[in-house]
Jmol script that loads the backbone (N, CA, C; Angstrom):
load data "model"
ATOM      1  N   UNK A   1      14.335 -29.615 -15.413  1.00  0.00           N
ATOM      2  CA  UNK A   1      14.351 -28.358 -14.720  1.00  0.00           C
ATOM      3  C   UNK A   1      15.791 -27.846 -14.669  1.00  0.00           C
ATOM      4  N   UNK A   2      15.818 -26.633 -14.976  1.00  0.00           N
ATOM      5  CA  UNK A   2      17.135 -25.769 -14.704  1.00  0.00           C
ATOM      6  C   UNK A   2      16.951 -24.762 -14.220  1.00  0.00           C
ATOM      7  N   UNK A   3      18.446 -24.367 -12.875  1.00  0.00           N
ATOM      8  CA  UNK A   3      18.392 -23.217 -12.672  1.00  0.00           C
ATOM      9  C   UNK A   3      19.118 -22.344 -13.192  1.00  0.00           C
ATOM     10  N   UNK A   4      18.775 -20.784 -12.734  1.00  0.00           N
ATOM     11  CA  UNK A   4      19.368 -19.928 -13.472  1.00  0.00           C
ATOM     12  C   UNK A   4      19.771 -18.278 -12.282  1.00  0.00           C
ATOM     13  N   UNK A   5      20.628 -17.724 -13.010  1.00  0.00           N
ATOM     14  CA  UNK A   5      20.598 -16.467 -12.210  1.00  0.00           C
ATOM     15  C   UNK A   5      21.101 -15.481 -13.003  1.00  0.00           C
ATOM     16  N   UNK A   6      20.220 -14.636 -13.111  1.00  0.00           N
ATOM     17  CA  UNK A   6      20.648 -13.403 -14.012  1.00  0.00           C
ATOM     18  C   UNK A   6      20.775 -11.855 -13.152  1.00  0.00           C
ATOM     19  N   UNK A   7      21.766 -11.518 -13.342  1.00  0.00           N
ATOM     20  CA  UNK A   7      22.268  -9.883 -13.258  1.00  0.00           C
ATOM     21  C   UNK A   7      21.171  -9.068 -13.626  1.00  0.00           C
ATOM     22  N   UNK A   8      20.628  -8.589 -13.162  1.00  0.00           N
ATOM     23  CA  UNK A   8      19.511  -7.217 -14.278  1.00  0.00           C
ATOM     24  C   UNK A   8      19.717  -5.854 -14.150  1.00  0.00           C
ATOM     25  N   UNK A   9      19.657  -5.651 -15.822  1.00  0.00           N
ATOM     26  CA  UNK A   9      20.209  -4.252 -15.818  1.00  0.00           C
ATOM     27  C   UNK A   9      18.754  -3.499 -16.551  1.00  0.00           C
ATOM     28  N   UNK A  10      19.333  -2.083 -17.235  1.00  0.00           N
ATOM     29  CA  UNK A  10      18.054  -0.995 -17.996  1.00  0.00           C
ATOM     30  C   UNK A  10      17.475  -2.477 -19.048  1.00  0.00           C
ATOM     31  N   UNK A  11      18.562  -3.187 -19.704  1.00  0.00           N
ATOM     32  CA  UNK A  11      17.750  -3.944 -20.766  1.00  0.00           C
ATOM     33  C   UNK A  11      17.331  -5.058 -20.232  1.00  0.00           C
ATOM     34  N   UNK A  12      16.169  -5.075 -21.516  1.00  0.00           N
ATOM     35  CA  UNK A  12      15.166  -6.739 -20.764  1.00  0.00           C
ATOM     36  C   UNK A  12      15.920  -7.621 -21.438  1.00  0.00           C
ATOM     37  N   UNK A  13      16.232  -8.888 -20.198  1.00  0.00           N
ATOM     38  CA  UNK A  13      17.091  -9.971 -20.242  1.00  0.00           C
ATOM     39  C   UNK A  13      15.962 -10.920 -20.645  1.00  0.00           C
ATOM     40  N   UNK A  14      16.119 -11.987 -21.558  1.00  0.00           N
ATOM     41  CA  UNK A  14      15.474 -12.989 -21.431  1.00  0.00           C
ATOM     42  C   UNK A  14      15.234 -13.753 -20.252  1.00  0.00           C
ATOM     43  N   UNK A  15      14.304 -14.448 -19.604  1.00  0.00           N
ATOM     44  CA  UNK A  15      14.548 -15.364 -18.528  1.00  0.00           C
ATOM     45  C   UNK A  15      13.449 -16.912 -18.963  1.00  0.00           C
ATOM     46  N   UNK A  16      12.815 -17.072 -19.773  1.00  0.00           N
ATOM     47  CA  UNK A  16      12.169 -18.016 -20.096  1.00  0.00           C
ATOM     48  C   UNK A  16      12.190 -17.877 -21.810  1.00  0.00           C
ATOM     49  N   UNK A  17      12.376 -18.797 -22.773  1.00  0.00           N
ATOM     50  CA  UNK A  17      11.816 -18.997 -24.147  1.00  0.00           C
ATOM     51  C   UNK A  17      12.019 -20.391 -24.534  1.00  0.00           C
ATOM     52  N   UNK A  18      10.942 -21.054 -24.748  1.00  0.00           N
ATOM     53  CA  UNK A  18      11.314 -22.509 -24.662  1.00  0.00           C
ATOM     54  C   UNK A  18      10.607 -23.547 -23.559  1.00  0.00           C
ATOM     55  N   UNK A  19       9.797 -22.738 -22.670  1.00  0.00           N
ATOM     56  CA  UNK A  19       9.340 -23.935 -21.355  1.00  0.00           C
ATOM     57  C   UNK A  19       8.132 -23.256 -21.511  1.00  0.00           C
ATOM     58  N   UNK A  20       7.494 -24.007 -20.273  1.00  0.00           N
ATOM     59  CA  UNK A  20       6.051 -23.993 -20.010  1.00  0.00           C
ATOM     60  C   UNK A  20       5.878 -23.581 -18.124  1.00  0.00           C
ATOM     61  N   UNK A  21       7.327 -23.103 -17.804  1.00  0.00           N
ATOM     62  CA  UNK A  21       7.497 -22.388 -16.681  1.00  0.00           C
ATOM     63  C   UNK A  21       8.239 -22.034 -15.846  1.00  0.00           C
ATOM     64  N   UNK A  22       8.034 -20.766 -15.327  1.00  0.00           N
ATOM     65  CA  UNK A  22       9.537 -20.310 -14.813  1.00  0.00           C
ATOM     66  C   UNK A  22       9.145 -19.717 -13.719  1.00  0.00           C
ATOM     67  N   UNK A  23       9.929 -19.853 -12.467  1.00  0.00           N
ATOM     68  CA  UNK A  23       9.426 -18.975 -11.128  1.00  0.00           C
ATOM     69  C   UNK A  23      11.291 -18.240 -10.803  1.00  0.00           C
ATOM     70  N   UNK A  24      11.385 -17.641 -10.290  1.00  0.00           N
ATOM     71  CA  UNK A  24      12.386 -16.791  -9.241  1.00  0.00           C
ATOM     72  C   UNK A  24      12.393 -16.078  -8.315  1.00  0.00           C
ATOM     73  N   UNK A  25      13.049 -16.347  -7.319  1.00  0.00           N
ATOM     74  CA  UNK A  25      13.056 -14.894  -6.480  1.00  0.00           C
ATOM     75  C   UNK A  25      13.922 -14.525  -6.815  1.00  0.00           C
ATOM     76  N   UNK A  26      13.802 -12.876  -6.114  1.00  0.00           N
ATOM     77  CA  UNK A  26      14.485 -11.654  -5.721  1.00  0.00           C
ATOM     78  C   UNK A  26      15.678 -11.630  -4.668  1.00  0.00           C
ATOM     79  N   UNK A  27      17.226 -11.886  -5.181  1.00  0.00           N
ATOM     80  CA  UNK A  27      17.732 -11.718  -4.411  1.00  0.00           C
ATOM     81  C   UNK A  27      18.205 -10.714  -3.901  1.00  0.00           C
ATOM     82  N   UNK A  28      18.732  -9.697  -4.819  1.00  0.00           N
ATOM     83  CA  UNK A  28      19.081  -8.437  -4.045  1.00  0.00           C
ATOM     84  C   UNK A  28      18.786  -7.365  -5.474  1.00  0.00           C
ATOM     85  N   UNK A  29      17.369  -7.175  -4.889  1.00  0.00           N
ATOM     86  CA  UNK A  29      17.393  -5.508  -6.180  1.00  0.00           C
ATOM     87  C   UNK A  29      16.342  -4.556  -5.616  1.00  0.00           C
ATOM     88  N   UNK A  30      16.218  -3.141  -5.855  1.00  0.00           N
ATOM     89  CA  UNK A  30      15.768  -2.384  -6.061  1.00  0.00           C
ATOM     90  C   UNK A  30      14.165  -2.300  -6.585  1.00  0.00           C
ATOM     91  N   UNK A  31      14.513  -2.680  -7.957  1.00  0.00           N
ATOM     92  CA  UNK A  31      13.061  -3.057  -8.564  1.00  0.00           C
ATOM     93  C   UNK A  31      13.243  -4.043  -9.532  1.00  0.00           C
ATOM     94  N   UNK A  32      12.141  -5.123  -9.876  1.00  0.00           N
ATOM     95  CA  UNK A  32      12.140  -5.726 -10.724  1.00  0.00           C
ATOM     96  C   UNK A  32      11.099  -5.696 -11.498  1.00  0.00           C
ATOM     97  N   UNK A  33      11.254  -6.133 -12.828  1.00  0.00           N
ATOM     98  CA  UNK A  33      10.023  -5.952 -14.007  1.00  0.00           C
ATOM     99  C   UNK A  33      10.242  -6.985 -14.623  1.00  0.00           C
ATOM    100  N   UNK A  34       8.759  -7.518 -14.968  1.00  0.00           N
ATOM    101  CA  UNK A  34       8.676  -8.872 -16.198  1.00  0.00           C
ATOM    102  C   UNK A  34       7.442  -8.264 -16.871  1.00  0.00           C
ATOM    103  N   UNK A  35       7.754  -9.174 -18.261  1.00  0.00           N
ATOM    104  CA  UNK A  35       7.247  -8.673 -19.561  1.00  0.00           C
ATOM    105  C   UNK A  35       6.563 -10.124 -20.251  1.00  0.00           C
ATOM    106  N   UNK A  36       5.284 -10.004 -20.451  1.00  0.00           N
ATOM    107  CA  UNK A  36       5.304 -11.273 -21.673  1.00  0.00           C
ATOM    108  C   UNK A  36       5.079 -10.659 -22.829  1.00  0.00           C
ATOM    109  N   UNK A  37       5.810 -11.433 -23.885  1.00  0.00           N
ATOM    110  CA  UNK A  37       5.650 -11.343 -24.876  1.00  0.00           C
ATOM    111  C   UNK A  37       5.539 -12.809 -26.264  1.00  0.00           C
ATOM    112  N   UNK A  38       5.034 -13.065 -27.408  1.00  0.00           N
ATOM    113  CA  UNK A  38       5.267 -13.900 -28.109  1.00  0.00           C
ATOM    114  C   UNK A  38       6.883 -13.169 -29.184  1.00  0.00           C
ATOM    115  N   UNK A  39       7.203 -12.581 -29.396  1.00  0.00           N
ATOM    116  CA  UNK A  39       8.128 -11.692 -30.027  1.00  0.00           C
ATOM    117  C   UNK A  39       9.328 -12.282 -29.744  1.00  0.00           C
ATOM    118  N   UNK A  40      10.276 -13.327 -30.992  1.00  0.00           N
ATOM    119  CA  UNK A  40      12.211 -13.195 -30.190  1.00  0.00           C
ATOM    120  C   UNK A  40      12.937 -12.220 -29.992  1.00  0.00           C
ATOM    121  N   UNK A  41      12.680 -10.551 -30.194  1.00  0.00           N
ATOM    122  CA  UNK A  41      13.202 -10.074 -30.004  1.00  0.00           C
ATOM    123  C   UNK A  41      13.146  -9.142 -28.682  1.00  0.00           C
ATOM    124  N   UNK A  42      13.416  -8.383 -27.971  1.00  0.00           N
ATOM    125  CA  UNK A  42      13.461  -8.019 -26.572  1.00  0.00           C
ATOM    126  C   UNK A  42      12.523  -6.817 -26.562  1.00  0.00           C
ATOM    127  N   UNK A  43      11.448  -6.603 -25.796  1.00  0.00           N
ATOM    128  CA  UNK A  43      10.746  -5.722 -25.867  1.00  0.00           C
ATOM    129  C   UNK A  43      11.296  -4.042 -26.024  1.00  0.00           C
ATOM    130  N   UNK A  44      10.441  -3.432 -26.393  1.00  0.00           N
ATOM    131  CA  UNK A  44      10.838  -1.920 -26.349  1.00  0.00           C
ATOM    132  C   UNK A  44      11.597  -1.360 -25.276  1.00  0.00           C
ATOM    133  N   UNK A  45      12.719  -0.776 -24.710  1.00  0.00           N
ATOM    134  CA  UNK A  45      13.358  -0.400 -23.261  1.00  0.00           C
ATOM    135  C   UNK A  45      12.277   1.060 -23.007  1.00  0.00           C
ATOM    136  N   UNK A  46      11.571   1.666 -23.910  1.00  0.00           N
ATOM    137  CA  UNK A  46      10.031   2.035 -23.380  1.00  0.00           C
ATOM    138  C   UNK A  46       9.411   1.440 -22.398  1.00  0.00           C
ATOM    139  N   UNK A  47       9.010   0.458 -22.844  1.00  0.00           N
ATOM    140  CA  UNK A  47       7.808  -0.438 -22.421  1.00  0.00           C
ATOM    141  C   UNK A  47       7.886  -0.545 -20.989  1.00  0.00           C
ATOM    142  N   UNK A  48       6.913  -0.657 -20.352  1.00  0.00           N
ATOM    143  CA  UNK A  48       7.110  -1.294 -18.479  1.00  0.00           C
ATOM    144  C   UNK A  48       7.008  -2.219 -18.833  1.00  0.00           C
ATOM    145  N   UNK A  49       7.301  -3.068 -17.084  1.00  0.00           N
ATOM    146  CA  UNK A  49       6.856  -4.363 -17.182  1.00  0.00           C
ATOM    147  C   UNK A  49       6.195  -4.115 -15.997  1.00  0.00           C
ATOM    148  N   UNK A  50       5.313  -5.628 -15.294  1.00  0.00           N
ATOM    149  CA  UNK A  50       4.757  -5.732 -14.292  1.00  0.00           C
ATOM    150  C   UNK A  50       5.625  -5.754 -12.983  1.00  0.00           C
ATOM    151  N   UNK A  51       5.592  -4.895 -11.775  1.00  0.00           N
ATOM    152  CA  UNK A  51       6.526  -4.708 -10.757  1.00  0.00           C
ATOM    153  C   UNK A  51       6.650  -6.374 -10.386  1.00  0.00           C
ATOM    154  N   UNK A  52       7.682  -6.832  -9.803  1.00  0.00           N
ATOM    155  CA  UNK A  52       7.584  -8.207  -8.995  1.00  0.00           C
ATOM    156  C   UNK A  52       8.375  -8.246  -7.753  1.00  0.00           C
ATOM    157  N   UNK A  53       7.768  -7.888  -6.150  1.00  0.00           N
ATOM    158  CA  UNK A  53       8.223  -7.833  -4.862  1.00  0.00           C
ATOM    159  C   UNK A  53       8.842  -8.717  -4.424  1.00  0.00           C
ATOM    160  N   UNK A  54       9.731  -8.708  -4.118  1.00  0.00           N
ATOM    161  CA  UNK A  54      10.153  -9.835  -2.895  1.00  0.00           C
ATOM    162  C   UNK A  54       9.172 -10.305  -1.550  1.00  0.00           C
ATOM    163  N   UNK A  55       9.120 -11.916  -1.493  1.00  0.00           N
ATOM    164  CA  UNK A  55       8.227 -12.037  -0.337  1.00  0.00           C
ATOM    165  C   UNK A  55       9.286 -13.360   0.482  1.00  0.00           C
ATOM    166  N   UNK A  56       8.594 -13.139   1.794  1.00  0.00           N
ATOM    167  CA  UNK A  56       9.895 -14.402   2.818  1.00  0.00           C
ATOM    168  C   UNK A  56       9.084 -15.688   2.359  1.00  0.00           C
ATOM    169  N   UNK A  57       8.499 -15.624   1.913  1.00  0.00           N
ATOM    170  CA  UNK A  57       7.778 -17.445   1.857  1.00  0.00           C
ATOM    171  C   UNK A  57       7.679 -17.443   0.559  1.00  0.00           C
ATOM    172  N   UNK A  58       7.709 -19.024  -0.286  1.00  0.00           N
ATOM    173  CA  UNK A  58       7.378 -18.928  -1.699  1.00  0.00           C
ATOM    174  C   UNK A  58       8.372 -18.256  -2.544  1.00  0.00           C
ATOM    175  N   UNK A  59       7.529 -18.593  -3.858  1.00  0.00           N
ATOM    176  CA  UNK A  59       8.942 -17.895  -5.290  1.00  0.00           C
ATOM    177  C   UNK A  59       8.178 -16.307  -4.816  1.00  0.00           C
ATOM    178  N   UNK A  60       9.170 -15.884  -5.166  1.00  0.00           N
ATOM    179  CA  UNK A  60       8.722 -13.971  -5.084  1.00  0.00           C
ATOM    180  C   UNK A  60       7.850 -14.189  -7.094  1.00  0.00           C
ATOM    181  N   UNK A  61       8.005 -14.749  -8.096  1.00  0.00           N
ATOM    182  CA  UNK A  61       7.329 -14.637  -9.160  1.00  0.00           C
ATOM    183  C   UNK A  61       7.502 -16.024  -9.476  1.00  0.00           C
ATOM    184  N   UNK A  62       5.986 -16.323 -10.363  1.00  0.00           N
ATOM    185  CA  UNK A  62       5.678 -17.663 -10.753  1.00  0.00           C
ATOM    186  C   UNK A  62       4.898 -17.826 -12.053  1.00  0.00           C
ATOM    187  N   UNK A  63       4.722 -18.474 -12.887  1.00  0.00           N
ATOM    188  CA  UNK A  63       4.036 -18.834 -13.991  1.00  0.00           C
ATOM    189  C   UNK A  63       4.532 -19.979 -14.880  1.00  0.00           C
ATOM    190  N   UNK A  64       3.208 -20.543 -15.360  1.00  0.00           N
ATOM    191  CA  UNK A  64       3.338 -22.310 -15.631  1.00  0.00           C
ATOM    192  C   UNK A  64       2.206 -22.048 -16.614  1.00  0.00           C
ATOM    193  N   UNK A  65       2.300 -22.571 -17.647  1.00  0.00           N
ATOM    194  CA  UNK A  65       1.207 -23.154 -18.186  1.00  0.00           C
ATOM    195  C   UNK A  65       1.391 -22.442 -19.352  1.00  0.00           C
ATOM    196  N   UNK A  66       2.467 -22.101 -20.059  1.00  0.00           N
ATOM    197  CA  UNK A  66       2.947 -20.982 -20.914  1.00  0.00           C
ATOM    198  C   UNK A  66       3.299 -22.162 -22.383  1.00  0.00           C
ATOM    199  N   UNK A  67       3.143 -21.540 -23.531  1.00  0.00           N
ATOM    200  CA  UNK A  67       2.914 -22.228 -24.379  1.00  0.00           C
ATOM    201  C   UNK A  67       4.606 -22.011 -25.090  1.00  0.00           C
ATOM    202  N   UNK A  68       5.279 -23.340 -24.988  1.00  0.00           N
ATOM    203  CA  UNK A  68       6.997 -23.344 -24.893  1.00  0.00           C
ATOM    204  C   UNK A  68       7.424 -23.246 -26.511  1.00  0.00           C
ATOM    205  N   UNK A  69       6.598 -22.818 -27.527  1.00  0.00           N
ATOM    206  CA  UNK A  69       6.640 -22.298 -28.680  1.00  0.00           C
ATOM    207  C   UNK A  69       6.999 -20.847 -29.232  1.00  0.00           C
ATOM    208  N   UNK A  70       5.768 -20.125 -28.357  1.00  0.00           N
ATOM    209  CA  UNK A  70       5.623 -18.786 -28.653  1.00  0.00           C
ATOM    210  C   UNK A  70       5.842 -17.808 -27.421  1.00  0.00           C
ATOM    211  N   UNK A  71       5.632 -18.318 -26.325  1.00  0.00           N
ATOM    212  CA  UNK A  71       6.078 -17.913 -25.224  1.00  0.00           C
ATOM    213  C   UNK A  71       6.981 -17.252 -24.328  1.00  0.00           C
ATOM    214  N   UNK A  72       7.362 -16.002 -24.068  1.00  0.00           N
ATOM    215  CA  UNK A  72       8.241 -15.751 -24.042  1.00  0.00           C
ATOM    216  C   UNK A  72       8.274 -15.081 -22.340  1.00  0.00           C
ATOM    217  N   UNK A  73       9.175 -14.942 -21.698  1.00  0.00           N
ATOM    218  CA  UNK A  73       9.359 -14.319 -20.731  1.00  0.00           C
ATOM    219  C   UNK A  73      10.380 -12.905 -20.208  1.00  0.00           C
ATOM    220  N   UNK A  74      10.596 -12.199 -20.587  1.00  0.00           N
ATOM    221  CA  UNK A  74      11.440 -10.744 -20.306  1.00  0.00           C
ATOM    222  C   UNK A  74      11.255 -10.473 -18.507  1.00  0.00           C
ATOM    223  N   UNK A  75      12.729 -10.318 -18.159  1.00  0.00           N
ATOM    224  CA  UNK A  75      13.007  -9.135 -17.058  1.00  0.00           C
ATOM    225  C   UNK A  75      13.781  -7.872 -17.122  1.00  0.00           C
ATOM    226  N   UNK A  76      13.579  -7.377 -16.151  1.00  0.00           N
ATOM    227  CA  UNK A  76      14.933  -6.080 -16.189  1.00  0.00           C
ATOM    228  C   UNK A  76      15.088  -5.743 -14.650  1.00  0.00           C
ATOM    229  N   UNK A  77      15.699  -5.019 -14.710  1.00  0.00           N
ATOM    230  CA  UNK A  77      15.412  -4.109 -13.181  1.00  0.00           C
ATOM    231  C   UNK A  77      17.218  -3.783 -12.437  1.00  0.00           C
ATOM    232  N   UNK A  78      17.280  -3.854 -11.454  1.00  0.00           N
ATOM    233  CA  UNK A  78      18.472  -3.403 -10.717  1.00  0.00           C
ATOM    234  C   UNK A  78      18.499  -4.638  -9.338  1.00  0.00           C
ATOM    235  N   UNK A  79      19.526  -5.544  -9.541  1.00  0.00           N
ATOM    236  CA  UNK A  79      20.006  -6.351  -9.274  1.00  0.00           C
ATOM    237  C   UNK A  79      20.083  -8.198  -9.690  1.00  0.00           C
ATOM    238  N   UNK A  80      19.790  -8.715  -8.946  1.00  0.00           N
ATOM    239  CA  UNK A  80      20.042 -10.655  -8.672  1.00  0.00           C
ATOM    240  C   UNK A  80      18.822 -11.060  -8.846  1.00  0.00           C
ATOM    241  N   UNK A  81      18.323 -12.169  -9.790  1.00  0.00           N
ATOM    242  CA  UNK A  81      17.188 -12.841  -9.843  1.00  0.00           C
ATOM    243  C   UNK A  81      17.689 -14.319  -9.818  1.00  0.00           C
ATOM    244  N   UNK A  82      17.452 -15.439  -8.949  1.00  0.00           N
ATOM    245  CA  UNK A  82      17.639 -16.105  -8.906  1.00  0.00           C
ATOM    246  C   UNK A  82      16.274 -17.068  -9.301  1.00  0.00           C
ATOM    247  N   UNK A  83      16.108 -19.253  -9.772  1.00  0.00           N
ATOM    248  CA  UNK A  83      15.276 -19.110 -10.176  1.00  0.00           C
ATOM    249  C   UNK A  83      15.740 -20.873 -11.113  1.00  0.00           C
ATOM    250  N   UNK A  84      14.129 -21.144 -11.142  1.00  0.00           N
ATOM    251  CA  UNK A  84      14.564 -22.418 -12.011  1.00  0.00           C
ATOM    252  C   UNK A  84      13.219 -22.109 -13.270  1.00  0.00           C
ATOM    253  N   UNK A  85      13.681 -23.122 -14.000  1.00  0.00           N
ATOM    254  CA  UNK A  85      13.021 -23.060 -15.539  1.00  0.00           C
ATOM    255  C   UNK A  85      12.723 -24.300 -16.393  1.00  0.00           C
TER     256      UNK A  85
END
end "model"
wireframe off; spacefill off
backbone 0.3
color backbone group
């Protein structure tokens, strides 16, 4: 397991490629968006992603069971995602 913390800006940052799961919260942003994709390259800056809220209990986002081949995970948004992998 590793953690991680990424800055998020307009472009989608990688945050998972390679595992079978990744959770984070929300430390300080505005809005956040995640994306799956099988694709190495970074989705369209078109594209949405799925909103992901901050909550006081628990990871604010979670998913496991992701196939650490093809699997891919994208964020973006406006601020701090903190988070292990």
């Amino acid at each position: 397991m590793k953690t991680f913390e990424v800055e998020l800006g307009n472009e989608w940052a990688l945050a998972l490629s390679g595992g079978e799961f990744v959770a984070f919260d929300v430390l300080s942003a505005v809005n956040v968006e995640v994306r799956f994709t099988d694709e190495a390259t970074p989705p369209s800056e078109e594209l949405n992603g799925n909103g992901v809220s901050s909550w006081p209990q628990g990871w604010d986002f979670a998913i496991s069971g992701l196939d650490p081949v093809i699997d891919r995970v994208w964020v973006r948004g406006n601020g701090t995602i903190r988070g292990i992998k």
